[in-house]
mmCIF file of the N, C-alpha and C atoms, coordinates in Angstrom:
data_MODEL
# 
_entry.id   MODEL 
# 
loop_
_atom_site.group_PDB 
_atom_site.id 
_atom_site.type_symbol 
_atom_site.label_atom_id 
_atom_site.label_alt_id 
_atom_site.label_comp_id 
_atom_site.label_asym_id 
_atom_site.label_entity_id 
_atom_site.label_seq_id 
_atom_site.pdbx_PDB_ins_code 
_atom_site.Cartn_x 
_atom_site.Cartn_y 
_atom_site.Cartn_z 
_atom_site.occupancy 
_atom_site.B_iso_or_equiv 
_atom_site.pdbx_formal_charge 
_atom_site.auth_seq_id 
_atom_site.auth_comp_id 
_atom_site.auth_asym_id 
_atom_site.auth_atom_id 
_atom_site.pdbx_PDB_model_num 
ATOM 1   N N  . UNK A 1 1  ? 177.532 196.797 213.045 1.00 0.00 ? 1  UNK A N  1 
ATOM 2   C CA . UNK A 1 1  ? 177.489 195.381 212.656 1.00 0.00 ? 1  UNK A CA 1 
ATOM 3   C C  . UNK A 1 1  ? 177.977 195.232 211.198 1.00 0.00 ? 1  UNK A C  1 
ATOM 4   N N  . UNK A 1 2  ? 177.507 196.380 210.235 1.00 0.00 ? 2  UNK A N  1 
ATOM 5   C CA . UNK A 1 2  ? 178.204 196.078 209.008 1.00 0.00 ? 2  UNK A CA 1 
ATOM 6   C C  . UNK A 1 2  ? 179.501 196.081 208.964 1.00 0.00 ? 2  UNK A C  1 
ATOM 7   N N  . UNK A 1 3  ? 180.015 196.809 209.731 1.00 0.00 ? 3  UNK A N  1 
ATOM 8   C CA . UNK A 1 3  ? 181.565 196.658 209.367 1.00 0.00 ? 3  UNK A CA 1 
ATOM 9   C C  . UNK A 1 3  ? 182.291 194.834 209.700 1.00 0.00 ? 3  UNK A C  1 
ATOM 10  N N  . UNK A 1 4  ? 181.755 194.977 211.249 1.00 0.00 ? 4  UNK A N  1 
ATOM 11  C CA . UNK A 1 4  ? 181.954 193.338 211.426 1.00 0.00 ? 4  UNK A CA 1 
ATOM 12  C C  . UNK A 1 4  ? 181.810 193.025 210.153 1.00 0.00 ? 4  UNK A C  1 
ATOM 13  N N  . UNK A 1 5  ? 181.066 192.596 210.079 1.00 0.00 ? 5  UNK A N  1 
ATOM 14  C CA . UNK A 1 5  ? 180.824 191.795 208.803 1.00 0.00 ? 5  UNK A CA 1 
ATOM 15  C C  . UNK A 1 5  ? 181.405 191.611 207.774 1.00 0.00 ? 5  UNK A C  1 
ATOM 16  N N  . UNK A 1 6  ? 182.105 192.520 207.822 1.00 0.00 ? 6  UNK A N  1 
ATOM 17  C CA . UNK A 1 6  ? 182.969 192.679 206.670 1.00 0.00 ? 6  UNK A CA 1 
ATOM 18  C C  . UNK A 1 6  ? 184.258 192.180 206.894 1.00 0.00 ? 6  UNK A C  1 
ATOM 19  N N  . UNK A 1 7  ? 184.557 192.486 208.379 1.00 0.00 ? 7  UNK A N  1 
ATOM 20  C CA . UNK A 1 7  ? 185.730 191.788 208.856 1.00 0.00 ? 7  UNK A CA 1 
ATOM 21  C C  . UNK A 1 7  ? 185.759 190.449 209.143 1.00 0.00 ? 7  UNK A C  1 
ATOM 22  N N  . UNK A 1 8  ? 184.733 189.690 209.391 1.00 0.00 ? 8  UNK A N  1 
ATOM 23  C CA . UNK A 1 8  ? 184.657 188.330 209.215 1.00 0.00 ? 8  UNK A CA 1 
ATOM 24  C C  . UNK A 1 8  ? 184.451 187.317 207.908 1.00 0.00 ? 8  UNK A C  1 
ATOM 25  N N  . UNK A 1 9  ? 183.820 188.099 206.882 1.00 0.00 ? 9  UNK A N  1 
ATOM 26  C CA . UNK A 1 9  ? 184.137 187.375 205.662 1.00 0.00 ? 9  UNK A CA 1 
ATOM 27  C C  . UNK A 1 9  ? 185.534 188.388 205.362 1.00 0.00 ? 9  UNK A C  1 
ATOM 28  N N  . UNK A 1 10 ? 186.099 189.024 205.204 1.00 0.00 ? 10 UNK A N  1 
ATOM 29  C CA . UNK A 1 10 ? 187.378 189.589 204.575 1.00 0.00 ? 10 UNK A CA 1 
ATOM 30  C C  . UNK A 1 10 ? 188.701 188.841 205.791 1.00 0.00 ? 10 UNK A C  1 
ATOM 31  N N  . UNK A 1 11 ? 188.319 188.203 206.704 1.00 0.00 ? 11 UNK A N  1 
ATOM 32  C CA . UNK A 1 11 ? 189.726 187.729 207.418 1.00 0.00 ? 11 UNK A CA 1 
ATOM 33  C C  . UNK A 1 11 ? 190.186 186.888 206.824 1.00 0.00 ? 11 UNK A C  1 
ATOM 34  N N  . UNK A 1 12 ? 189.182 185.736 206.449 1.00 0.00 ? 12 UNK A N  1 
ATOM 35  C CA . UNK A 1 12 ? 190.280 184.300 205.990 1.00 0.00 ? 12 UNK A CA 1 
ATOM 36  C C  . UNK A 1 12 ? 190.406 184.421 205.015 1.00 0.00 ? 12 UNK A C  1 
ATOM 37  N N  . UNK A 1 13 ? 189.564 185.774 204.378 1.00 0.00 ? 13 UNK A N  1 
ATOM 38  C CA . UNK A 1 13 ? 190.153 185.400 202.409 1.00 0.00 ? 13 UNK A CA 1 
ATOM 39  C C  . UNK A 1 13 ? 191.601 186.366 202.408 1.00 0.00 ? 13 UNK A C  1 
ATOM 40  N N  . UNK A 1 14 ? 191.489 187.343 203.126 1.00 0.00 ? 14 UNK A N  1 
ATOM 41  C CA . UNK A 1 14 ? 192.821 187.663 202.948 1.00 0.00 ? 14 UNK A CA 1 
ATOM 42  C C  . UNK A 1 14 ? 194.310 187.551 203.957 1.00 0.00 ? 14 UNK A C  1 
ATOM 43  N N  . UNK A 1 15 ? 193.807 186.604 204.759 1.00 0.00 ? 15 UNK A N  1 
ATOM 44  C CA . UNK A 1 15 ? 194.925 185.698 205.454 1.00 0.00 ? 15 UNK A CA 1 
ATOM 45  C C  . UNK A 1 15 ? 195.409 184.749 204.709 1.00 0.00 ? 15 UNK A C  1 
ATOM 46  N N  . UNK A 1 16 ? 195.139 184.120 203.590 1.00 0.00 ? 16 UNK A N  1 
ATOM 47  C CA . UNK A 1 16 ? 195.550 183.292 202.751 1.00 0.00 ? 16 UNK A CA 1 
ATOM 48  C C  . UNK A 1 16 ? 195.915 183.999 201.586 1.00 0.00 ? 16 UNK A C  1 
ATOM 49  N N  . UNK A 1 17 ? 195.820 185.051 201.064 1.00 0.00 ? 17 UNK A N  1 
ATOM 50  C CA . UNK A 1 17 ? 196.254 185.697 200.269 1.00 0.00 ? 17 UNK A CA 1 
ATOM 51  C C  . UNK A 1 17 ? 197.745 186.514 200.568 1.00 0.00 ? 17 UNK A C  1 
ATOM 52  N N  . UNK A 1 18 ? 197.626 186.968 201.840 1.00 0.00 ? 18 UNK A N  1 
ATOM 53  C CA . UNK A 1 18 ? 199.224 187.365 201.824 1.00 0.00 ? 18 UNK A CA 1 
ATOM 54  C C  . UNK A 1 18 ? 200.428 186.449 202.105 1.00 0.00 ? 18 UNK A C  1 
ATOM 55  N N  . UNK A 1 19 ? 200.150 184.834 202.332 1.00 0.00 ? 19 UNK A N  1 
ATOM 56  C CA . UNK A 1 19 ? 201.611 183.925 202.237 1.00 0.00 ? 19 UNK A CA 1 
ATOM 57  C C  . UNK A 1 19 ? 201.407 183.560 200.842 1.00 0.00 ? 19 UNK A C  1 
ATOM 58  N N  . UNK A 1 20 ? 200.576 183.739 199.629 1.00 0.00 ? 20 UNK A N  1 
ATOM 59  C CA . UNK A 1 20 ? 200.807 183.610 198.835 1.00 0.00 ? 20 UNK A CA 1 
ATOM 60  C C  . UNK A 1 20 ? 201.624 184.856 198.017 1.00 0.00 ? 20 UNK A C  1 
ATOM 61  N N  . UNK A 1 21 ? 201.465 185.557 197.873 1.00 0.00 ? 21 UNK A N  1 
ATOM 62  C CA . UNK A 1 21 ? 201.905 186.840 197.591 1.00 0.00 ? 21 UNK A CA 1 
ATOM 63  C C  . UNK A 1 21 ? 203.293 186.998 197.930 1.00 0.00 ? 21 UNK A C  1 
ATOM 64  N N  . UNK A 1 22 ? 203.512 187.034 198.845 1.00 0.00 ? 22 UNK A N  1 
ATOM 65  C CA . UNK A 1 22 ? 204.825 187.411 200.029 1.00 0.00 ? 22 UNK A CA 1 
ATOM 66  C C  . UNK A 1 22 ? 205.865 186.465 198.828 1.00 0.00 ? 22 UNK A C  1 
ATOM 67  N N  . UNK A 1 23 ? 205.695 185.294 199.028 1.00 0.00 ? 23 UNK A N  1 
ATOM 68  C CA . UNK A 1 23 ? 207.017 184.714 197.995 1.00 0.00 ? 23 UNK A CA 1 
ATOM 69  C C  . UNK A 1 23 ? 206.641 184.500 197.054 1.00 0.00 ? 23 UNK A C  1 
ATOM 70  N N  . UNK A 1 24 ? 205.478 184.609 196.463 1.00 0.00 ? 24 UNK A N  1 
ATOM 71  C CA . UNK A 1 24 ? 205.586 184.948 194.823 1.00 0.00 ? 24 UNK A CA 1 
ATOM 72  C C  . UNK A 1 24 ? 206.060 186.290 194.913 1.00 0.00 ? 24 UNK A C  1 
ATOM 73  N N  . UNK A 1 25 ? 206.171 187.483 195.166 1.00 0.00 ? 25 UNK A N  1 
ATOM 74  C CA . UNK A 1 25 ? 206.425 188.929 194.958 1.00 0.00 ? 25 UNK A CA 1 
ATOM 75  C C  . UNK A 1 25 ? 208.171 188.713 194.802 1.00 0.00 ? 25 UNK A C  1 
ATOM 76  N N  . UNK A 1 26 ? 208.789 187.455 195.198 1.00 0.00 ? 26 UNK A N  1 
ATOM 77  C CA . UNK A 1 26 ? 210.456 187.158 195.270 1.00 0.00 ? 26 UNK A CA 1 
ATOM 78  C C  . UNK A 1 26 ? 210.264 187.455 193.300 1.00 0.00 ? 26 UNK A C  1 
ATOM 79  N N  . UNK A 1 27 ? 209.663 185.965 193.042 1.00 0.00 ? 27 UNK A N  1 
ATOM 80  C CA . UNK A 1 27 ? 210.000 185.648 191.868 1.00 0.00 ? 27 UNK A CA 1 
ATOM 81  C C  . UNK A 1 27 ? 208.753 186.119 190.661 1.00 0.00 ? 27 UNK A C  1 
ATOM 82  N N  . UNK A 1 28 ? 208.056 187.266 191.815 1.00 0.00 ? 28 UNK A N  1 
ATOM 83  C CA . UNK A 1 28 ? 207.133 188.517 190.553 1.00 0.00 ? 28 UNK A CA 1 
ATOM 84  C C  . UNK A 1 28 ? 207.490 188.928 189.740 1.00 0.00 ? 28 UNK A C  1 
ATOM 85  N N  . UNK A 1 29 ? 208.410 189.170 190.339 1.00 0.00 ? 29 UNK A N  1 
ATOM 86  C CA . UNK A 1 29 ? 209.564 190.015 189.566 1.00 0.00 ? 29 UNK A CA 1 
ATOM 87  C C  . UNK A 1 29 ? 209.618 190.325 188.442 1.00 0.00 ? 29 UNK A C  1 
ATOM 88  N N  . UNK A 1 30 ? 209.305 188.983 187.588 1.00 0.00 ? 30 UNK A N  1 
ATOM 89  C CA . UNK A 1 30 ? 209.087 188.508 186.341 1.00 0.00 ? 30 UNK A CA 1 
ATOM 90  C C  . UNK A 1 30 ? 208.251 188.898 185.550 1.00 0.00 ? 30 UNK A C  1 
ATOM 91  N N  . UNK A 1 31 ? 207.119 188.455 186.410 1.00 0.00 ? 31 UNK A N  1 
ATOM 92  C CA . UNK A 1 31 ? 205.934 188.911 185.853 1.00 0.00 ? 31 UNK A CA 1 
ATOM 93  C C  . UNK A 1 31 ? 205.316 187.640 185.281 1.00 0.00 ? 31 UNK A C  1 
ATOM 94  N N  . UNK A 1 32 ? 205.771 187.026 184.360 1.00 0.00 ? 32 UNK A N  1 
ATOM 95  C CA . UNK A 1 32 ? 205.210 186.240 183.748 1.00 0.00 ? 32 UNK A CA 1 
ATOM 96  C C  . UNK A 1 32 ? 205.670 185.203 184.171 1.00 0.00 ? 32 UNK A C  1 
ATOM 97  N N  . UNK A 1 33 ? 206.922 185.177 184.810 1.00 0.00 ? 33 UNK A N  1 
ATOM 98  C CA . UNK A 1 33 ? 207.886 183.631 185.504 1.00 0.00 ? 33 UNK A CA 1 
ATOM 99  C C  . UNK A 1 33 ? 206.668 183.096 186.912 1.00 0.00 ? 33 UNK A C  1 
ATOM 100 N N  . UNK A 1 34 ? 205.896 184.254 186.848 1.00 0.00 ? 34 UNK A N  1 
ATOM 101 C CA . UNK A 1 34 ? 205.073 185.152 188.938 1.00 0.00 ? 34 UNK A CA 1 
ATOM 102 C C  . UNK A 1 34 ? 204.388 183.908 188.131 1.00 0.00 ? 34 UNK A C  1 
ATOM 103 N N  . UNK A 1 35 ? 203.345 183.395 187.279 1.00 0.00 ? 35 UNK A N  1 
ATOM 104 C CA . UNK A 1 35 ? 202.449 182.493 186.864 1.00 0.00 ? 35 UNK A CA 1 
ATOM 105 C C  . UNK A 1 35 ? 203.198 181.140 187.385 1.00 0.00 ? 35 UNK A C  1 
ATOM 106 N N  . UNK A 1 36 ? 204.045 180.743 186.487 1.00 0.00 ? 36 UNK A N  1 
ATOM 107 C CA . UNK A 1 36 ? 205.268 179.244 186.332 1.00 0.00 ? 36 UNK A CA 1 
ATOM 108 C C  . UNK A 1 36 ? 205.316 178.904 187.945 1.00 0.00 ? 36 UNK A C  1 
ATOM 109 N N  . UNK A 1 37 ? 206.184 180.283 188.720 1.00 0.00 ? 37 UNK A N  1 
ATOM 110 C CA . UNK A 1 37 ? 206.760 180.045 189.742 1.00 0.00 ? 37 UNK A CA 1 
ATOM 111 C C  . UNK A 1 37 ? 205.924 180.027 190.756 1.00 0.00 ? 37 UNK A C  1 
ATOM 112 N N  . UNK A 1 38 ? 204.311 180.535 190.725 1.00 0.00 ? 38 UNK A N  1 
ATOM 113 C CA . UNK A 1 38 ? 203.597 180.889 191.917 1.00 0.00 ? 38 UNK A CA 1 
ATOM 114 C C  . UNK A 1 38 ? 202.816 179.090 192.331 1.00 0.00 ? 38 UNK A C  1 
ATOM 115 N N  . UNK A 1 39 ? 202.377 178.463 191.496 1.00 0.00 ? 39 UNK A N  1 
ATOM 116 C CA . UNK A 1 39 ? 202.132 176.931 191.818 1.00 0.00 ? 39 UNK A CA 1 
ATOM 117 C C  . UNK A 1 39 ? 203.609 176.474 192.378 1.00 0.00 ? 39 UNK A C  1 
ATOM 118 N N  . UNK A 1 40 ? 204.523 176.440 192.151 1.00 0.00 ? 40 UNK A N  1 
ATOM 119 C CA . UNK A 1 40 ? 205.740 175.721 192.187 1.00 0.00 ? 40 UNK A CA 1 
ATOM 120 C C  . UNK A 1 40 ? 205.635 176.071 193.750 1.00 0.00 ? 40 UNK A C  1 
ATOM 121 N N  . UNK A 1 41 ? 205.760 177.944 194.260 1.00 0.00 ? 41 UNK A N  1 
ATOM 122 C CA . UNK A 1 41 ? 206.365 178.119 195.270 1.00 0.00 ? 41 UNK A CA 1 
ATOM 123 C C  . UNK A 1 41 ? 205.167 177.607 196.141 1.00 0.00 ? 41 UNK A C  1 
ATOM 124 N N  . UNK A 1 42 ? 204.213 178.030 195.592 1.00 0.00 ? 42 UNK A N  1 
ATOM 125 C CA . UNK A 1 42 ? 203.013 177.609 196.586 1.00 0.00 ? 42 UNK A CA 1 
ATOM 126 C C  . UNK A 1 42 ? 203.150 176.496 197.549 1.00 0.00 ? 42 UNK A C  1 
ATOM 127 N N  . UNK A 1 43 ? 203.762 175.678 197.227 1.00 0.00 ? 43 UNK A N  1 
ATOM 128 C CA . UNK A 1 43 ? 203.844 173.975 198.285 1.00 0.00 ? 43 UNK A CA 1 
ATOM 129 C C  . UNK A 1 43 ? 204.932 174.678 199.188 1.00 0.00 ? 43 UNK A C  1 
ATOM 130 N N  . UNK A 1 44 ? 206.186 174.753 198.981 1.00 0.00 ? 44 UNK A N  1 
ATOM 131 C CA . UNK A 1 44 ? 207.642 175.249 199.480 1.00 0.00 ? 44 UNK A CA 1 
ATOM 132 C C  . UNK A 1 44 ? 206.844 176.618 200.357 1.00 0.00 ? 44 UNK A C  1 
ATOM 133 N N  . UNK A 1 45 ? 205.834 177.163 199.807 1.00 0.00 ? 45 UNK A N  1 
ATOM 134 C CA . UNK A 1 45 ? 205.600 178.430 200.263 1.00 0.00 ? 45 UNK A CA 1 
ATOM 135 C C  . UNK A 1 45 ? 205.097 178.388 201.544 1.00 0.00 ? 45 UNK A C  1 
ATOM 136 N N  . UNK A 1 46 ? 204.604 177.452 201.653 1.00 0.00 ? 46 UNK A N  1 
ATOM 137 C CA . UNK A 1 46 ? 203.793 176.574 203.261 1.00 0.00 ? 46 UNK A CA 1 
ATOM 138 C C  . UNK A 1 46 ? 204.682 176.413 203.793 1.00 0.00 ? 46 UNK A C  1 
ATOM 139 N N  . UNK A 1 47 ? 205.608 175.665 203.580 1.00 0.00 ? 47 UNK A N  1 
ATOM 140 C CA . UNK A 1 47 ? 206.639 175.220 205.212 1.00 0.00 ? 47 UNK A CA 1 
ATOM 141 C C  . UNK A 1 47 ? 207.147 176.877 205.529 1.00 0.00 ? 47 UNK A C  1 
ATOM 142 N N  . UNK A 1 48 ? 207.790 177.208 204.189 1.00 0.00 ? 48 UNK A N  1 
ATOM 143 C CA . UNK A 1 48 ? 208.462 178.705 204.825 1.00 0.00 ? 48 UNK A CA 1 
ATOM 144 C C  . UNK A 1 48 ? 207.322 179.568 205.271 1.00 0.00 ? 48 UNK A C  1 
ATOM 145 N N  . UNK A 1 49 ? 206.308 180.090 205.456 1.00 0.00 ? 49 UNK A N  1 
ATOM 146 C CA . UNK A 1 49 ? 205.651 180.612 206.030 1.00 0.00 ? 49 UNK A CA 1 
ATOM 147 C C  . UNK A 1 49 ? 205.390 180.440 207.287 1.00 0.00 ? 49 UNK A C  1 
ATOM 148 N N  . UNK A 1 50 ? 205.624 178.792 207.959 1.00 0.00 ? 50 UNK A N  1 
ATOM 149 C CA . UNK A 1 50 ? 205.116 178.218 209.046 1.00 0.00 ? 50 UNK A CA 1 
ATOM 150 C C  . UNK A 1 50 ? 206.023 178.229 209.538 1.00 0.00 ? 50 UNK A C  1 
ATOM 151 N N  . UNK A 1 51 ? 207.863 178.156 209.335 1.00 0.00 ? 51 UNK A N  1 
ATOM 152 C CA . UNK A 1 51 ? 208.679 178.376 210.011 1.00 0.00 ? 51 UNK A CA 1 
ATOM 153 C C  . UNK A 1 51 ? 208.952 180.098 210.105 1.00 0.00 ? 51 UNK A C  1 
ATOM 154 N N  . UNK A 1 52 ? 208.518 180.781 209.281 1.00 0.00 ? 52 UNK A N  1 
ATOM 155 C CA . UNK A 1 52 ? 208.414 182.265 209.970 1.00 0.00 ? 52 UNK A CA 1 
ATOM 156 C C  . UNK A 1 52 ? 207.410 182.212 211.114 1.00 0.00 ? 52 UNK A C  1 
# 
């Protein structure tokens, strides 16, 4: 049961963590642009995720 458990609070936090990631890691690159550009892509980052 502990493991469950772990897999049910750890699914949705890190199902939302990898379409964020995925196209910030384009414009990570940077490093410091990864801050600027990660709100920006974040909106844009939704449709393209949903059409993958």
């Amino acid at each position: 049961m502990g493991k469950h458990s772990k897999d049910n609070a750890t699914g949705p936090e890190p199902g939302q963590e990898p379409p964020a990631p995925g196209p910030t890691d384009q414009g990570g690159k940077g490093g410091m642009a990864t801050r600027e550009v990660a709100p920006d892509i974040a909106e844009p980052s939704s449709d393209s995720d949903t059409r993958d």
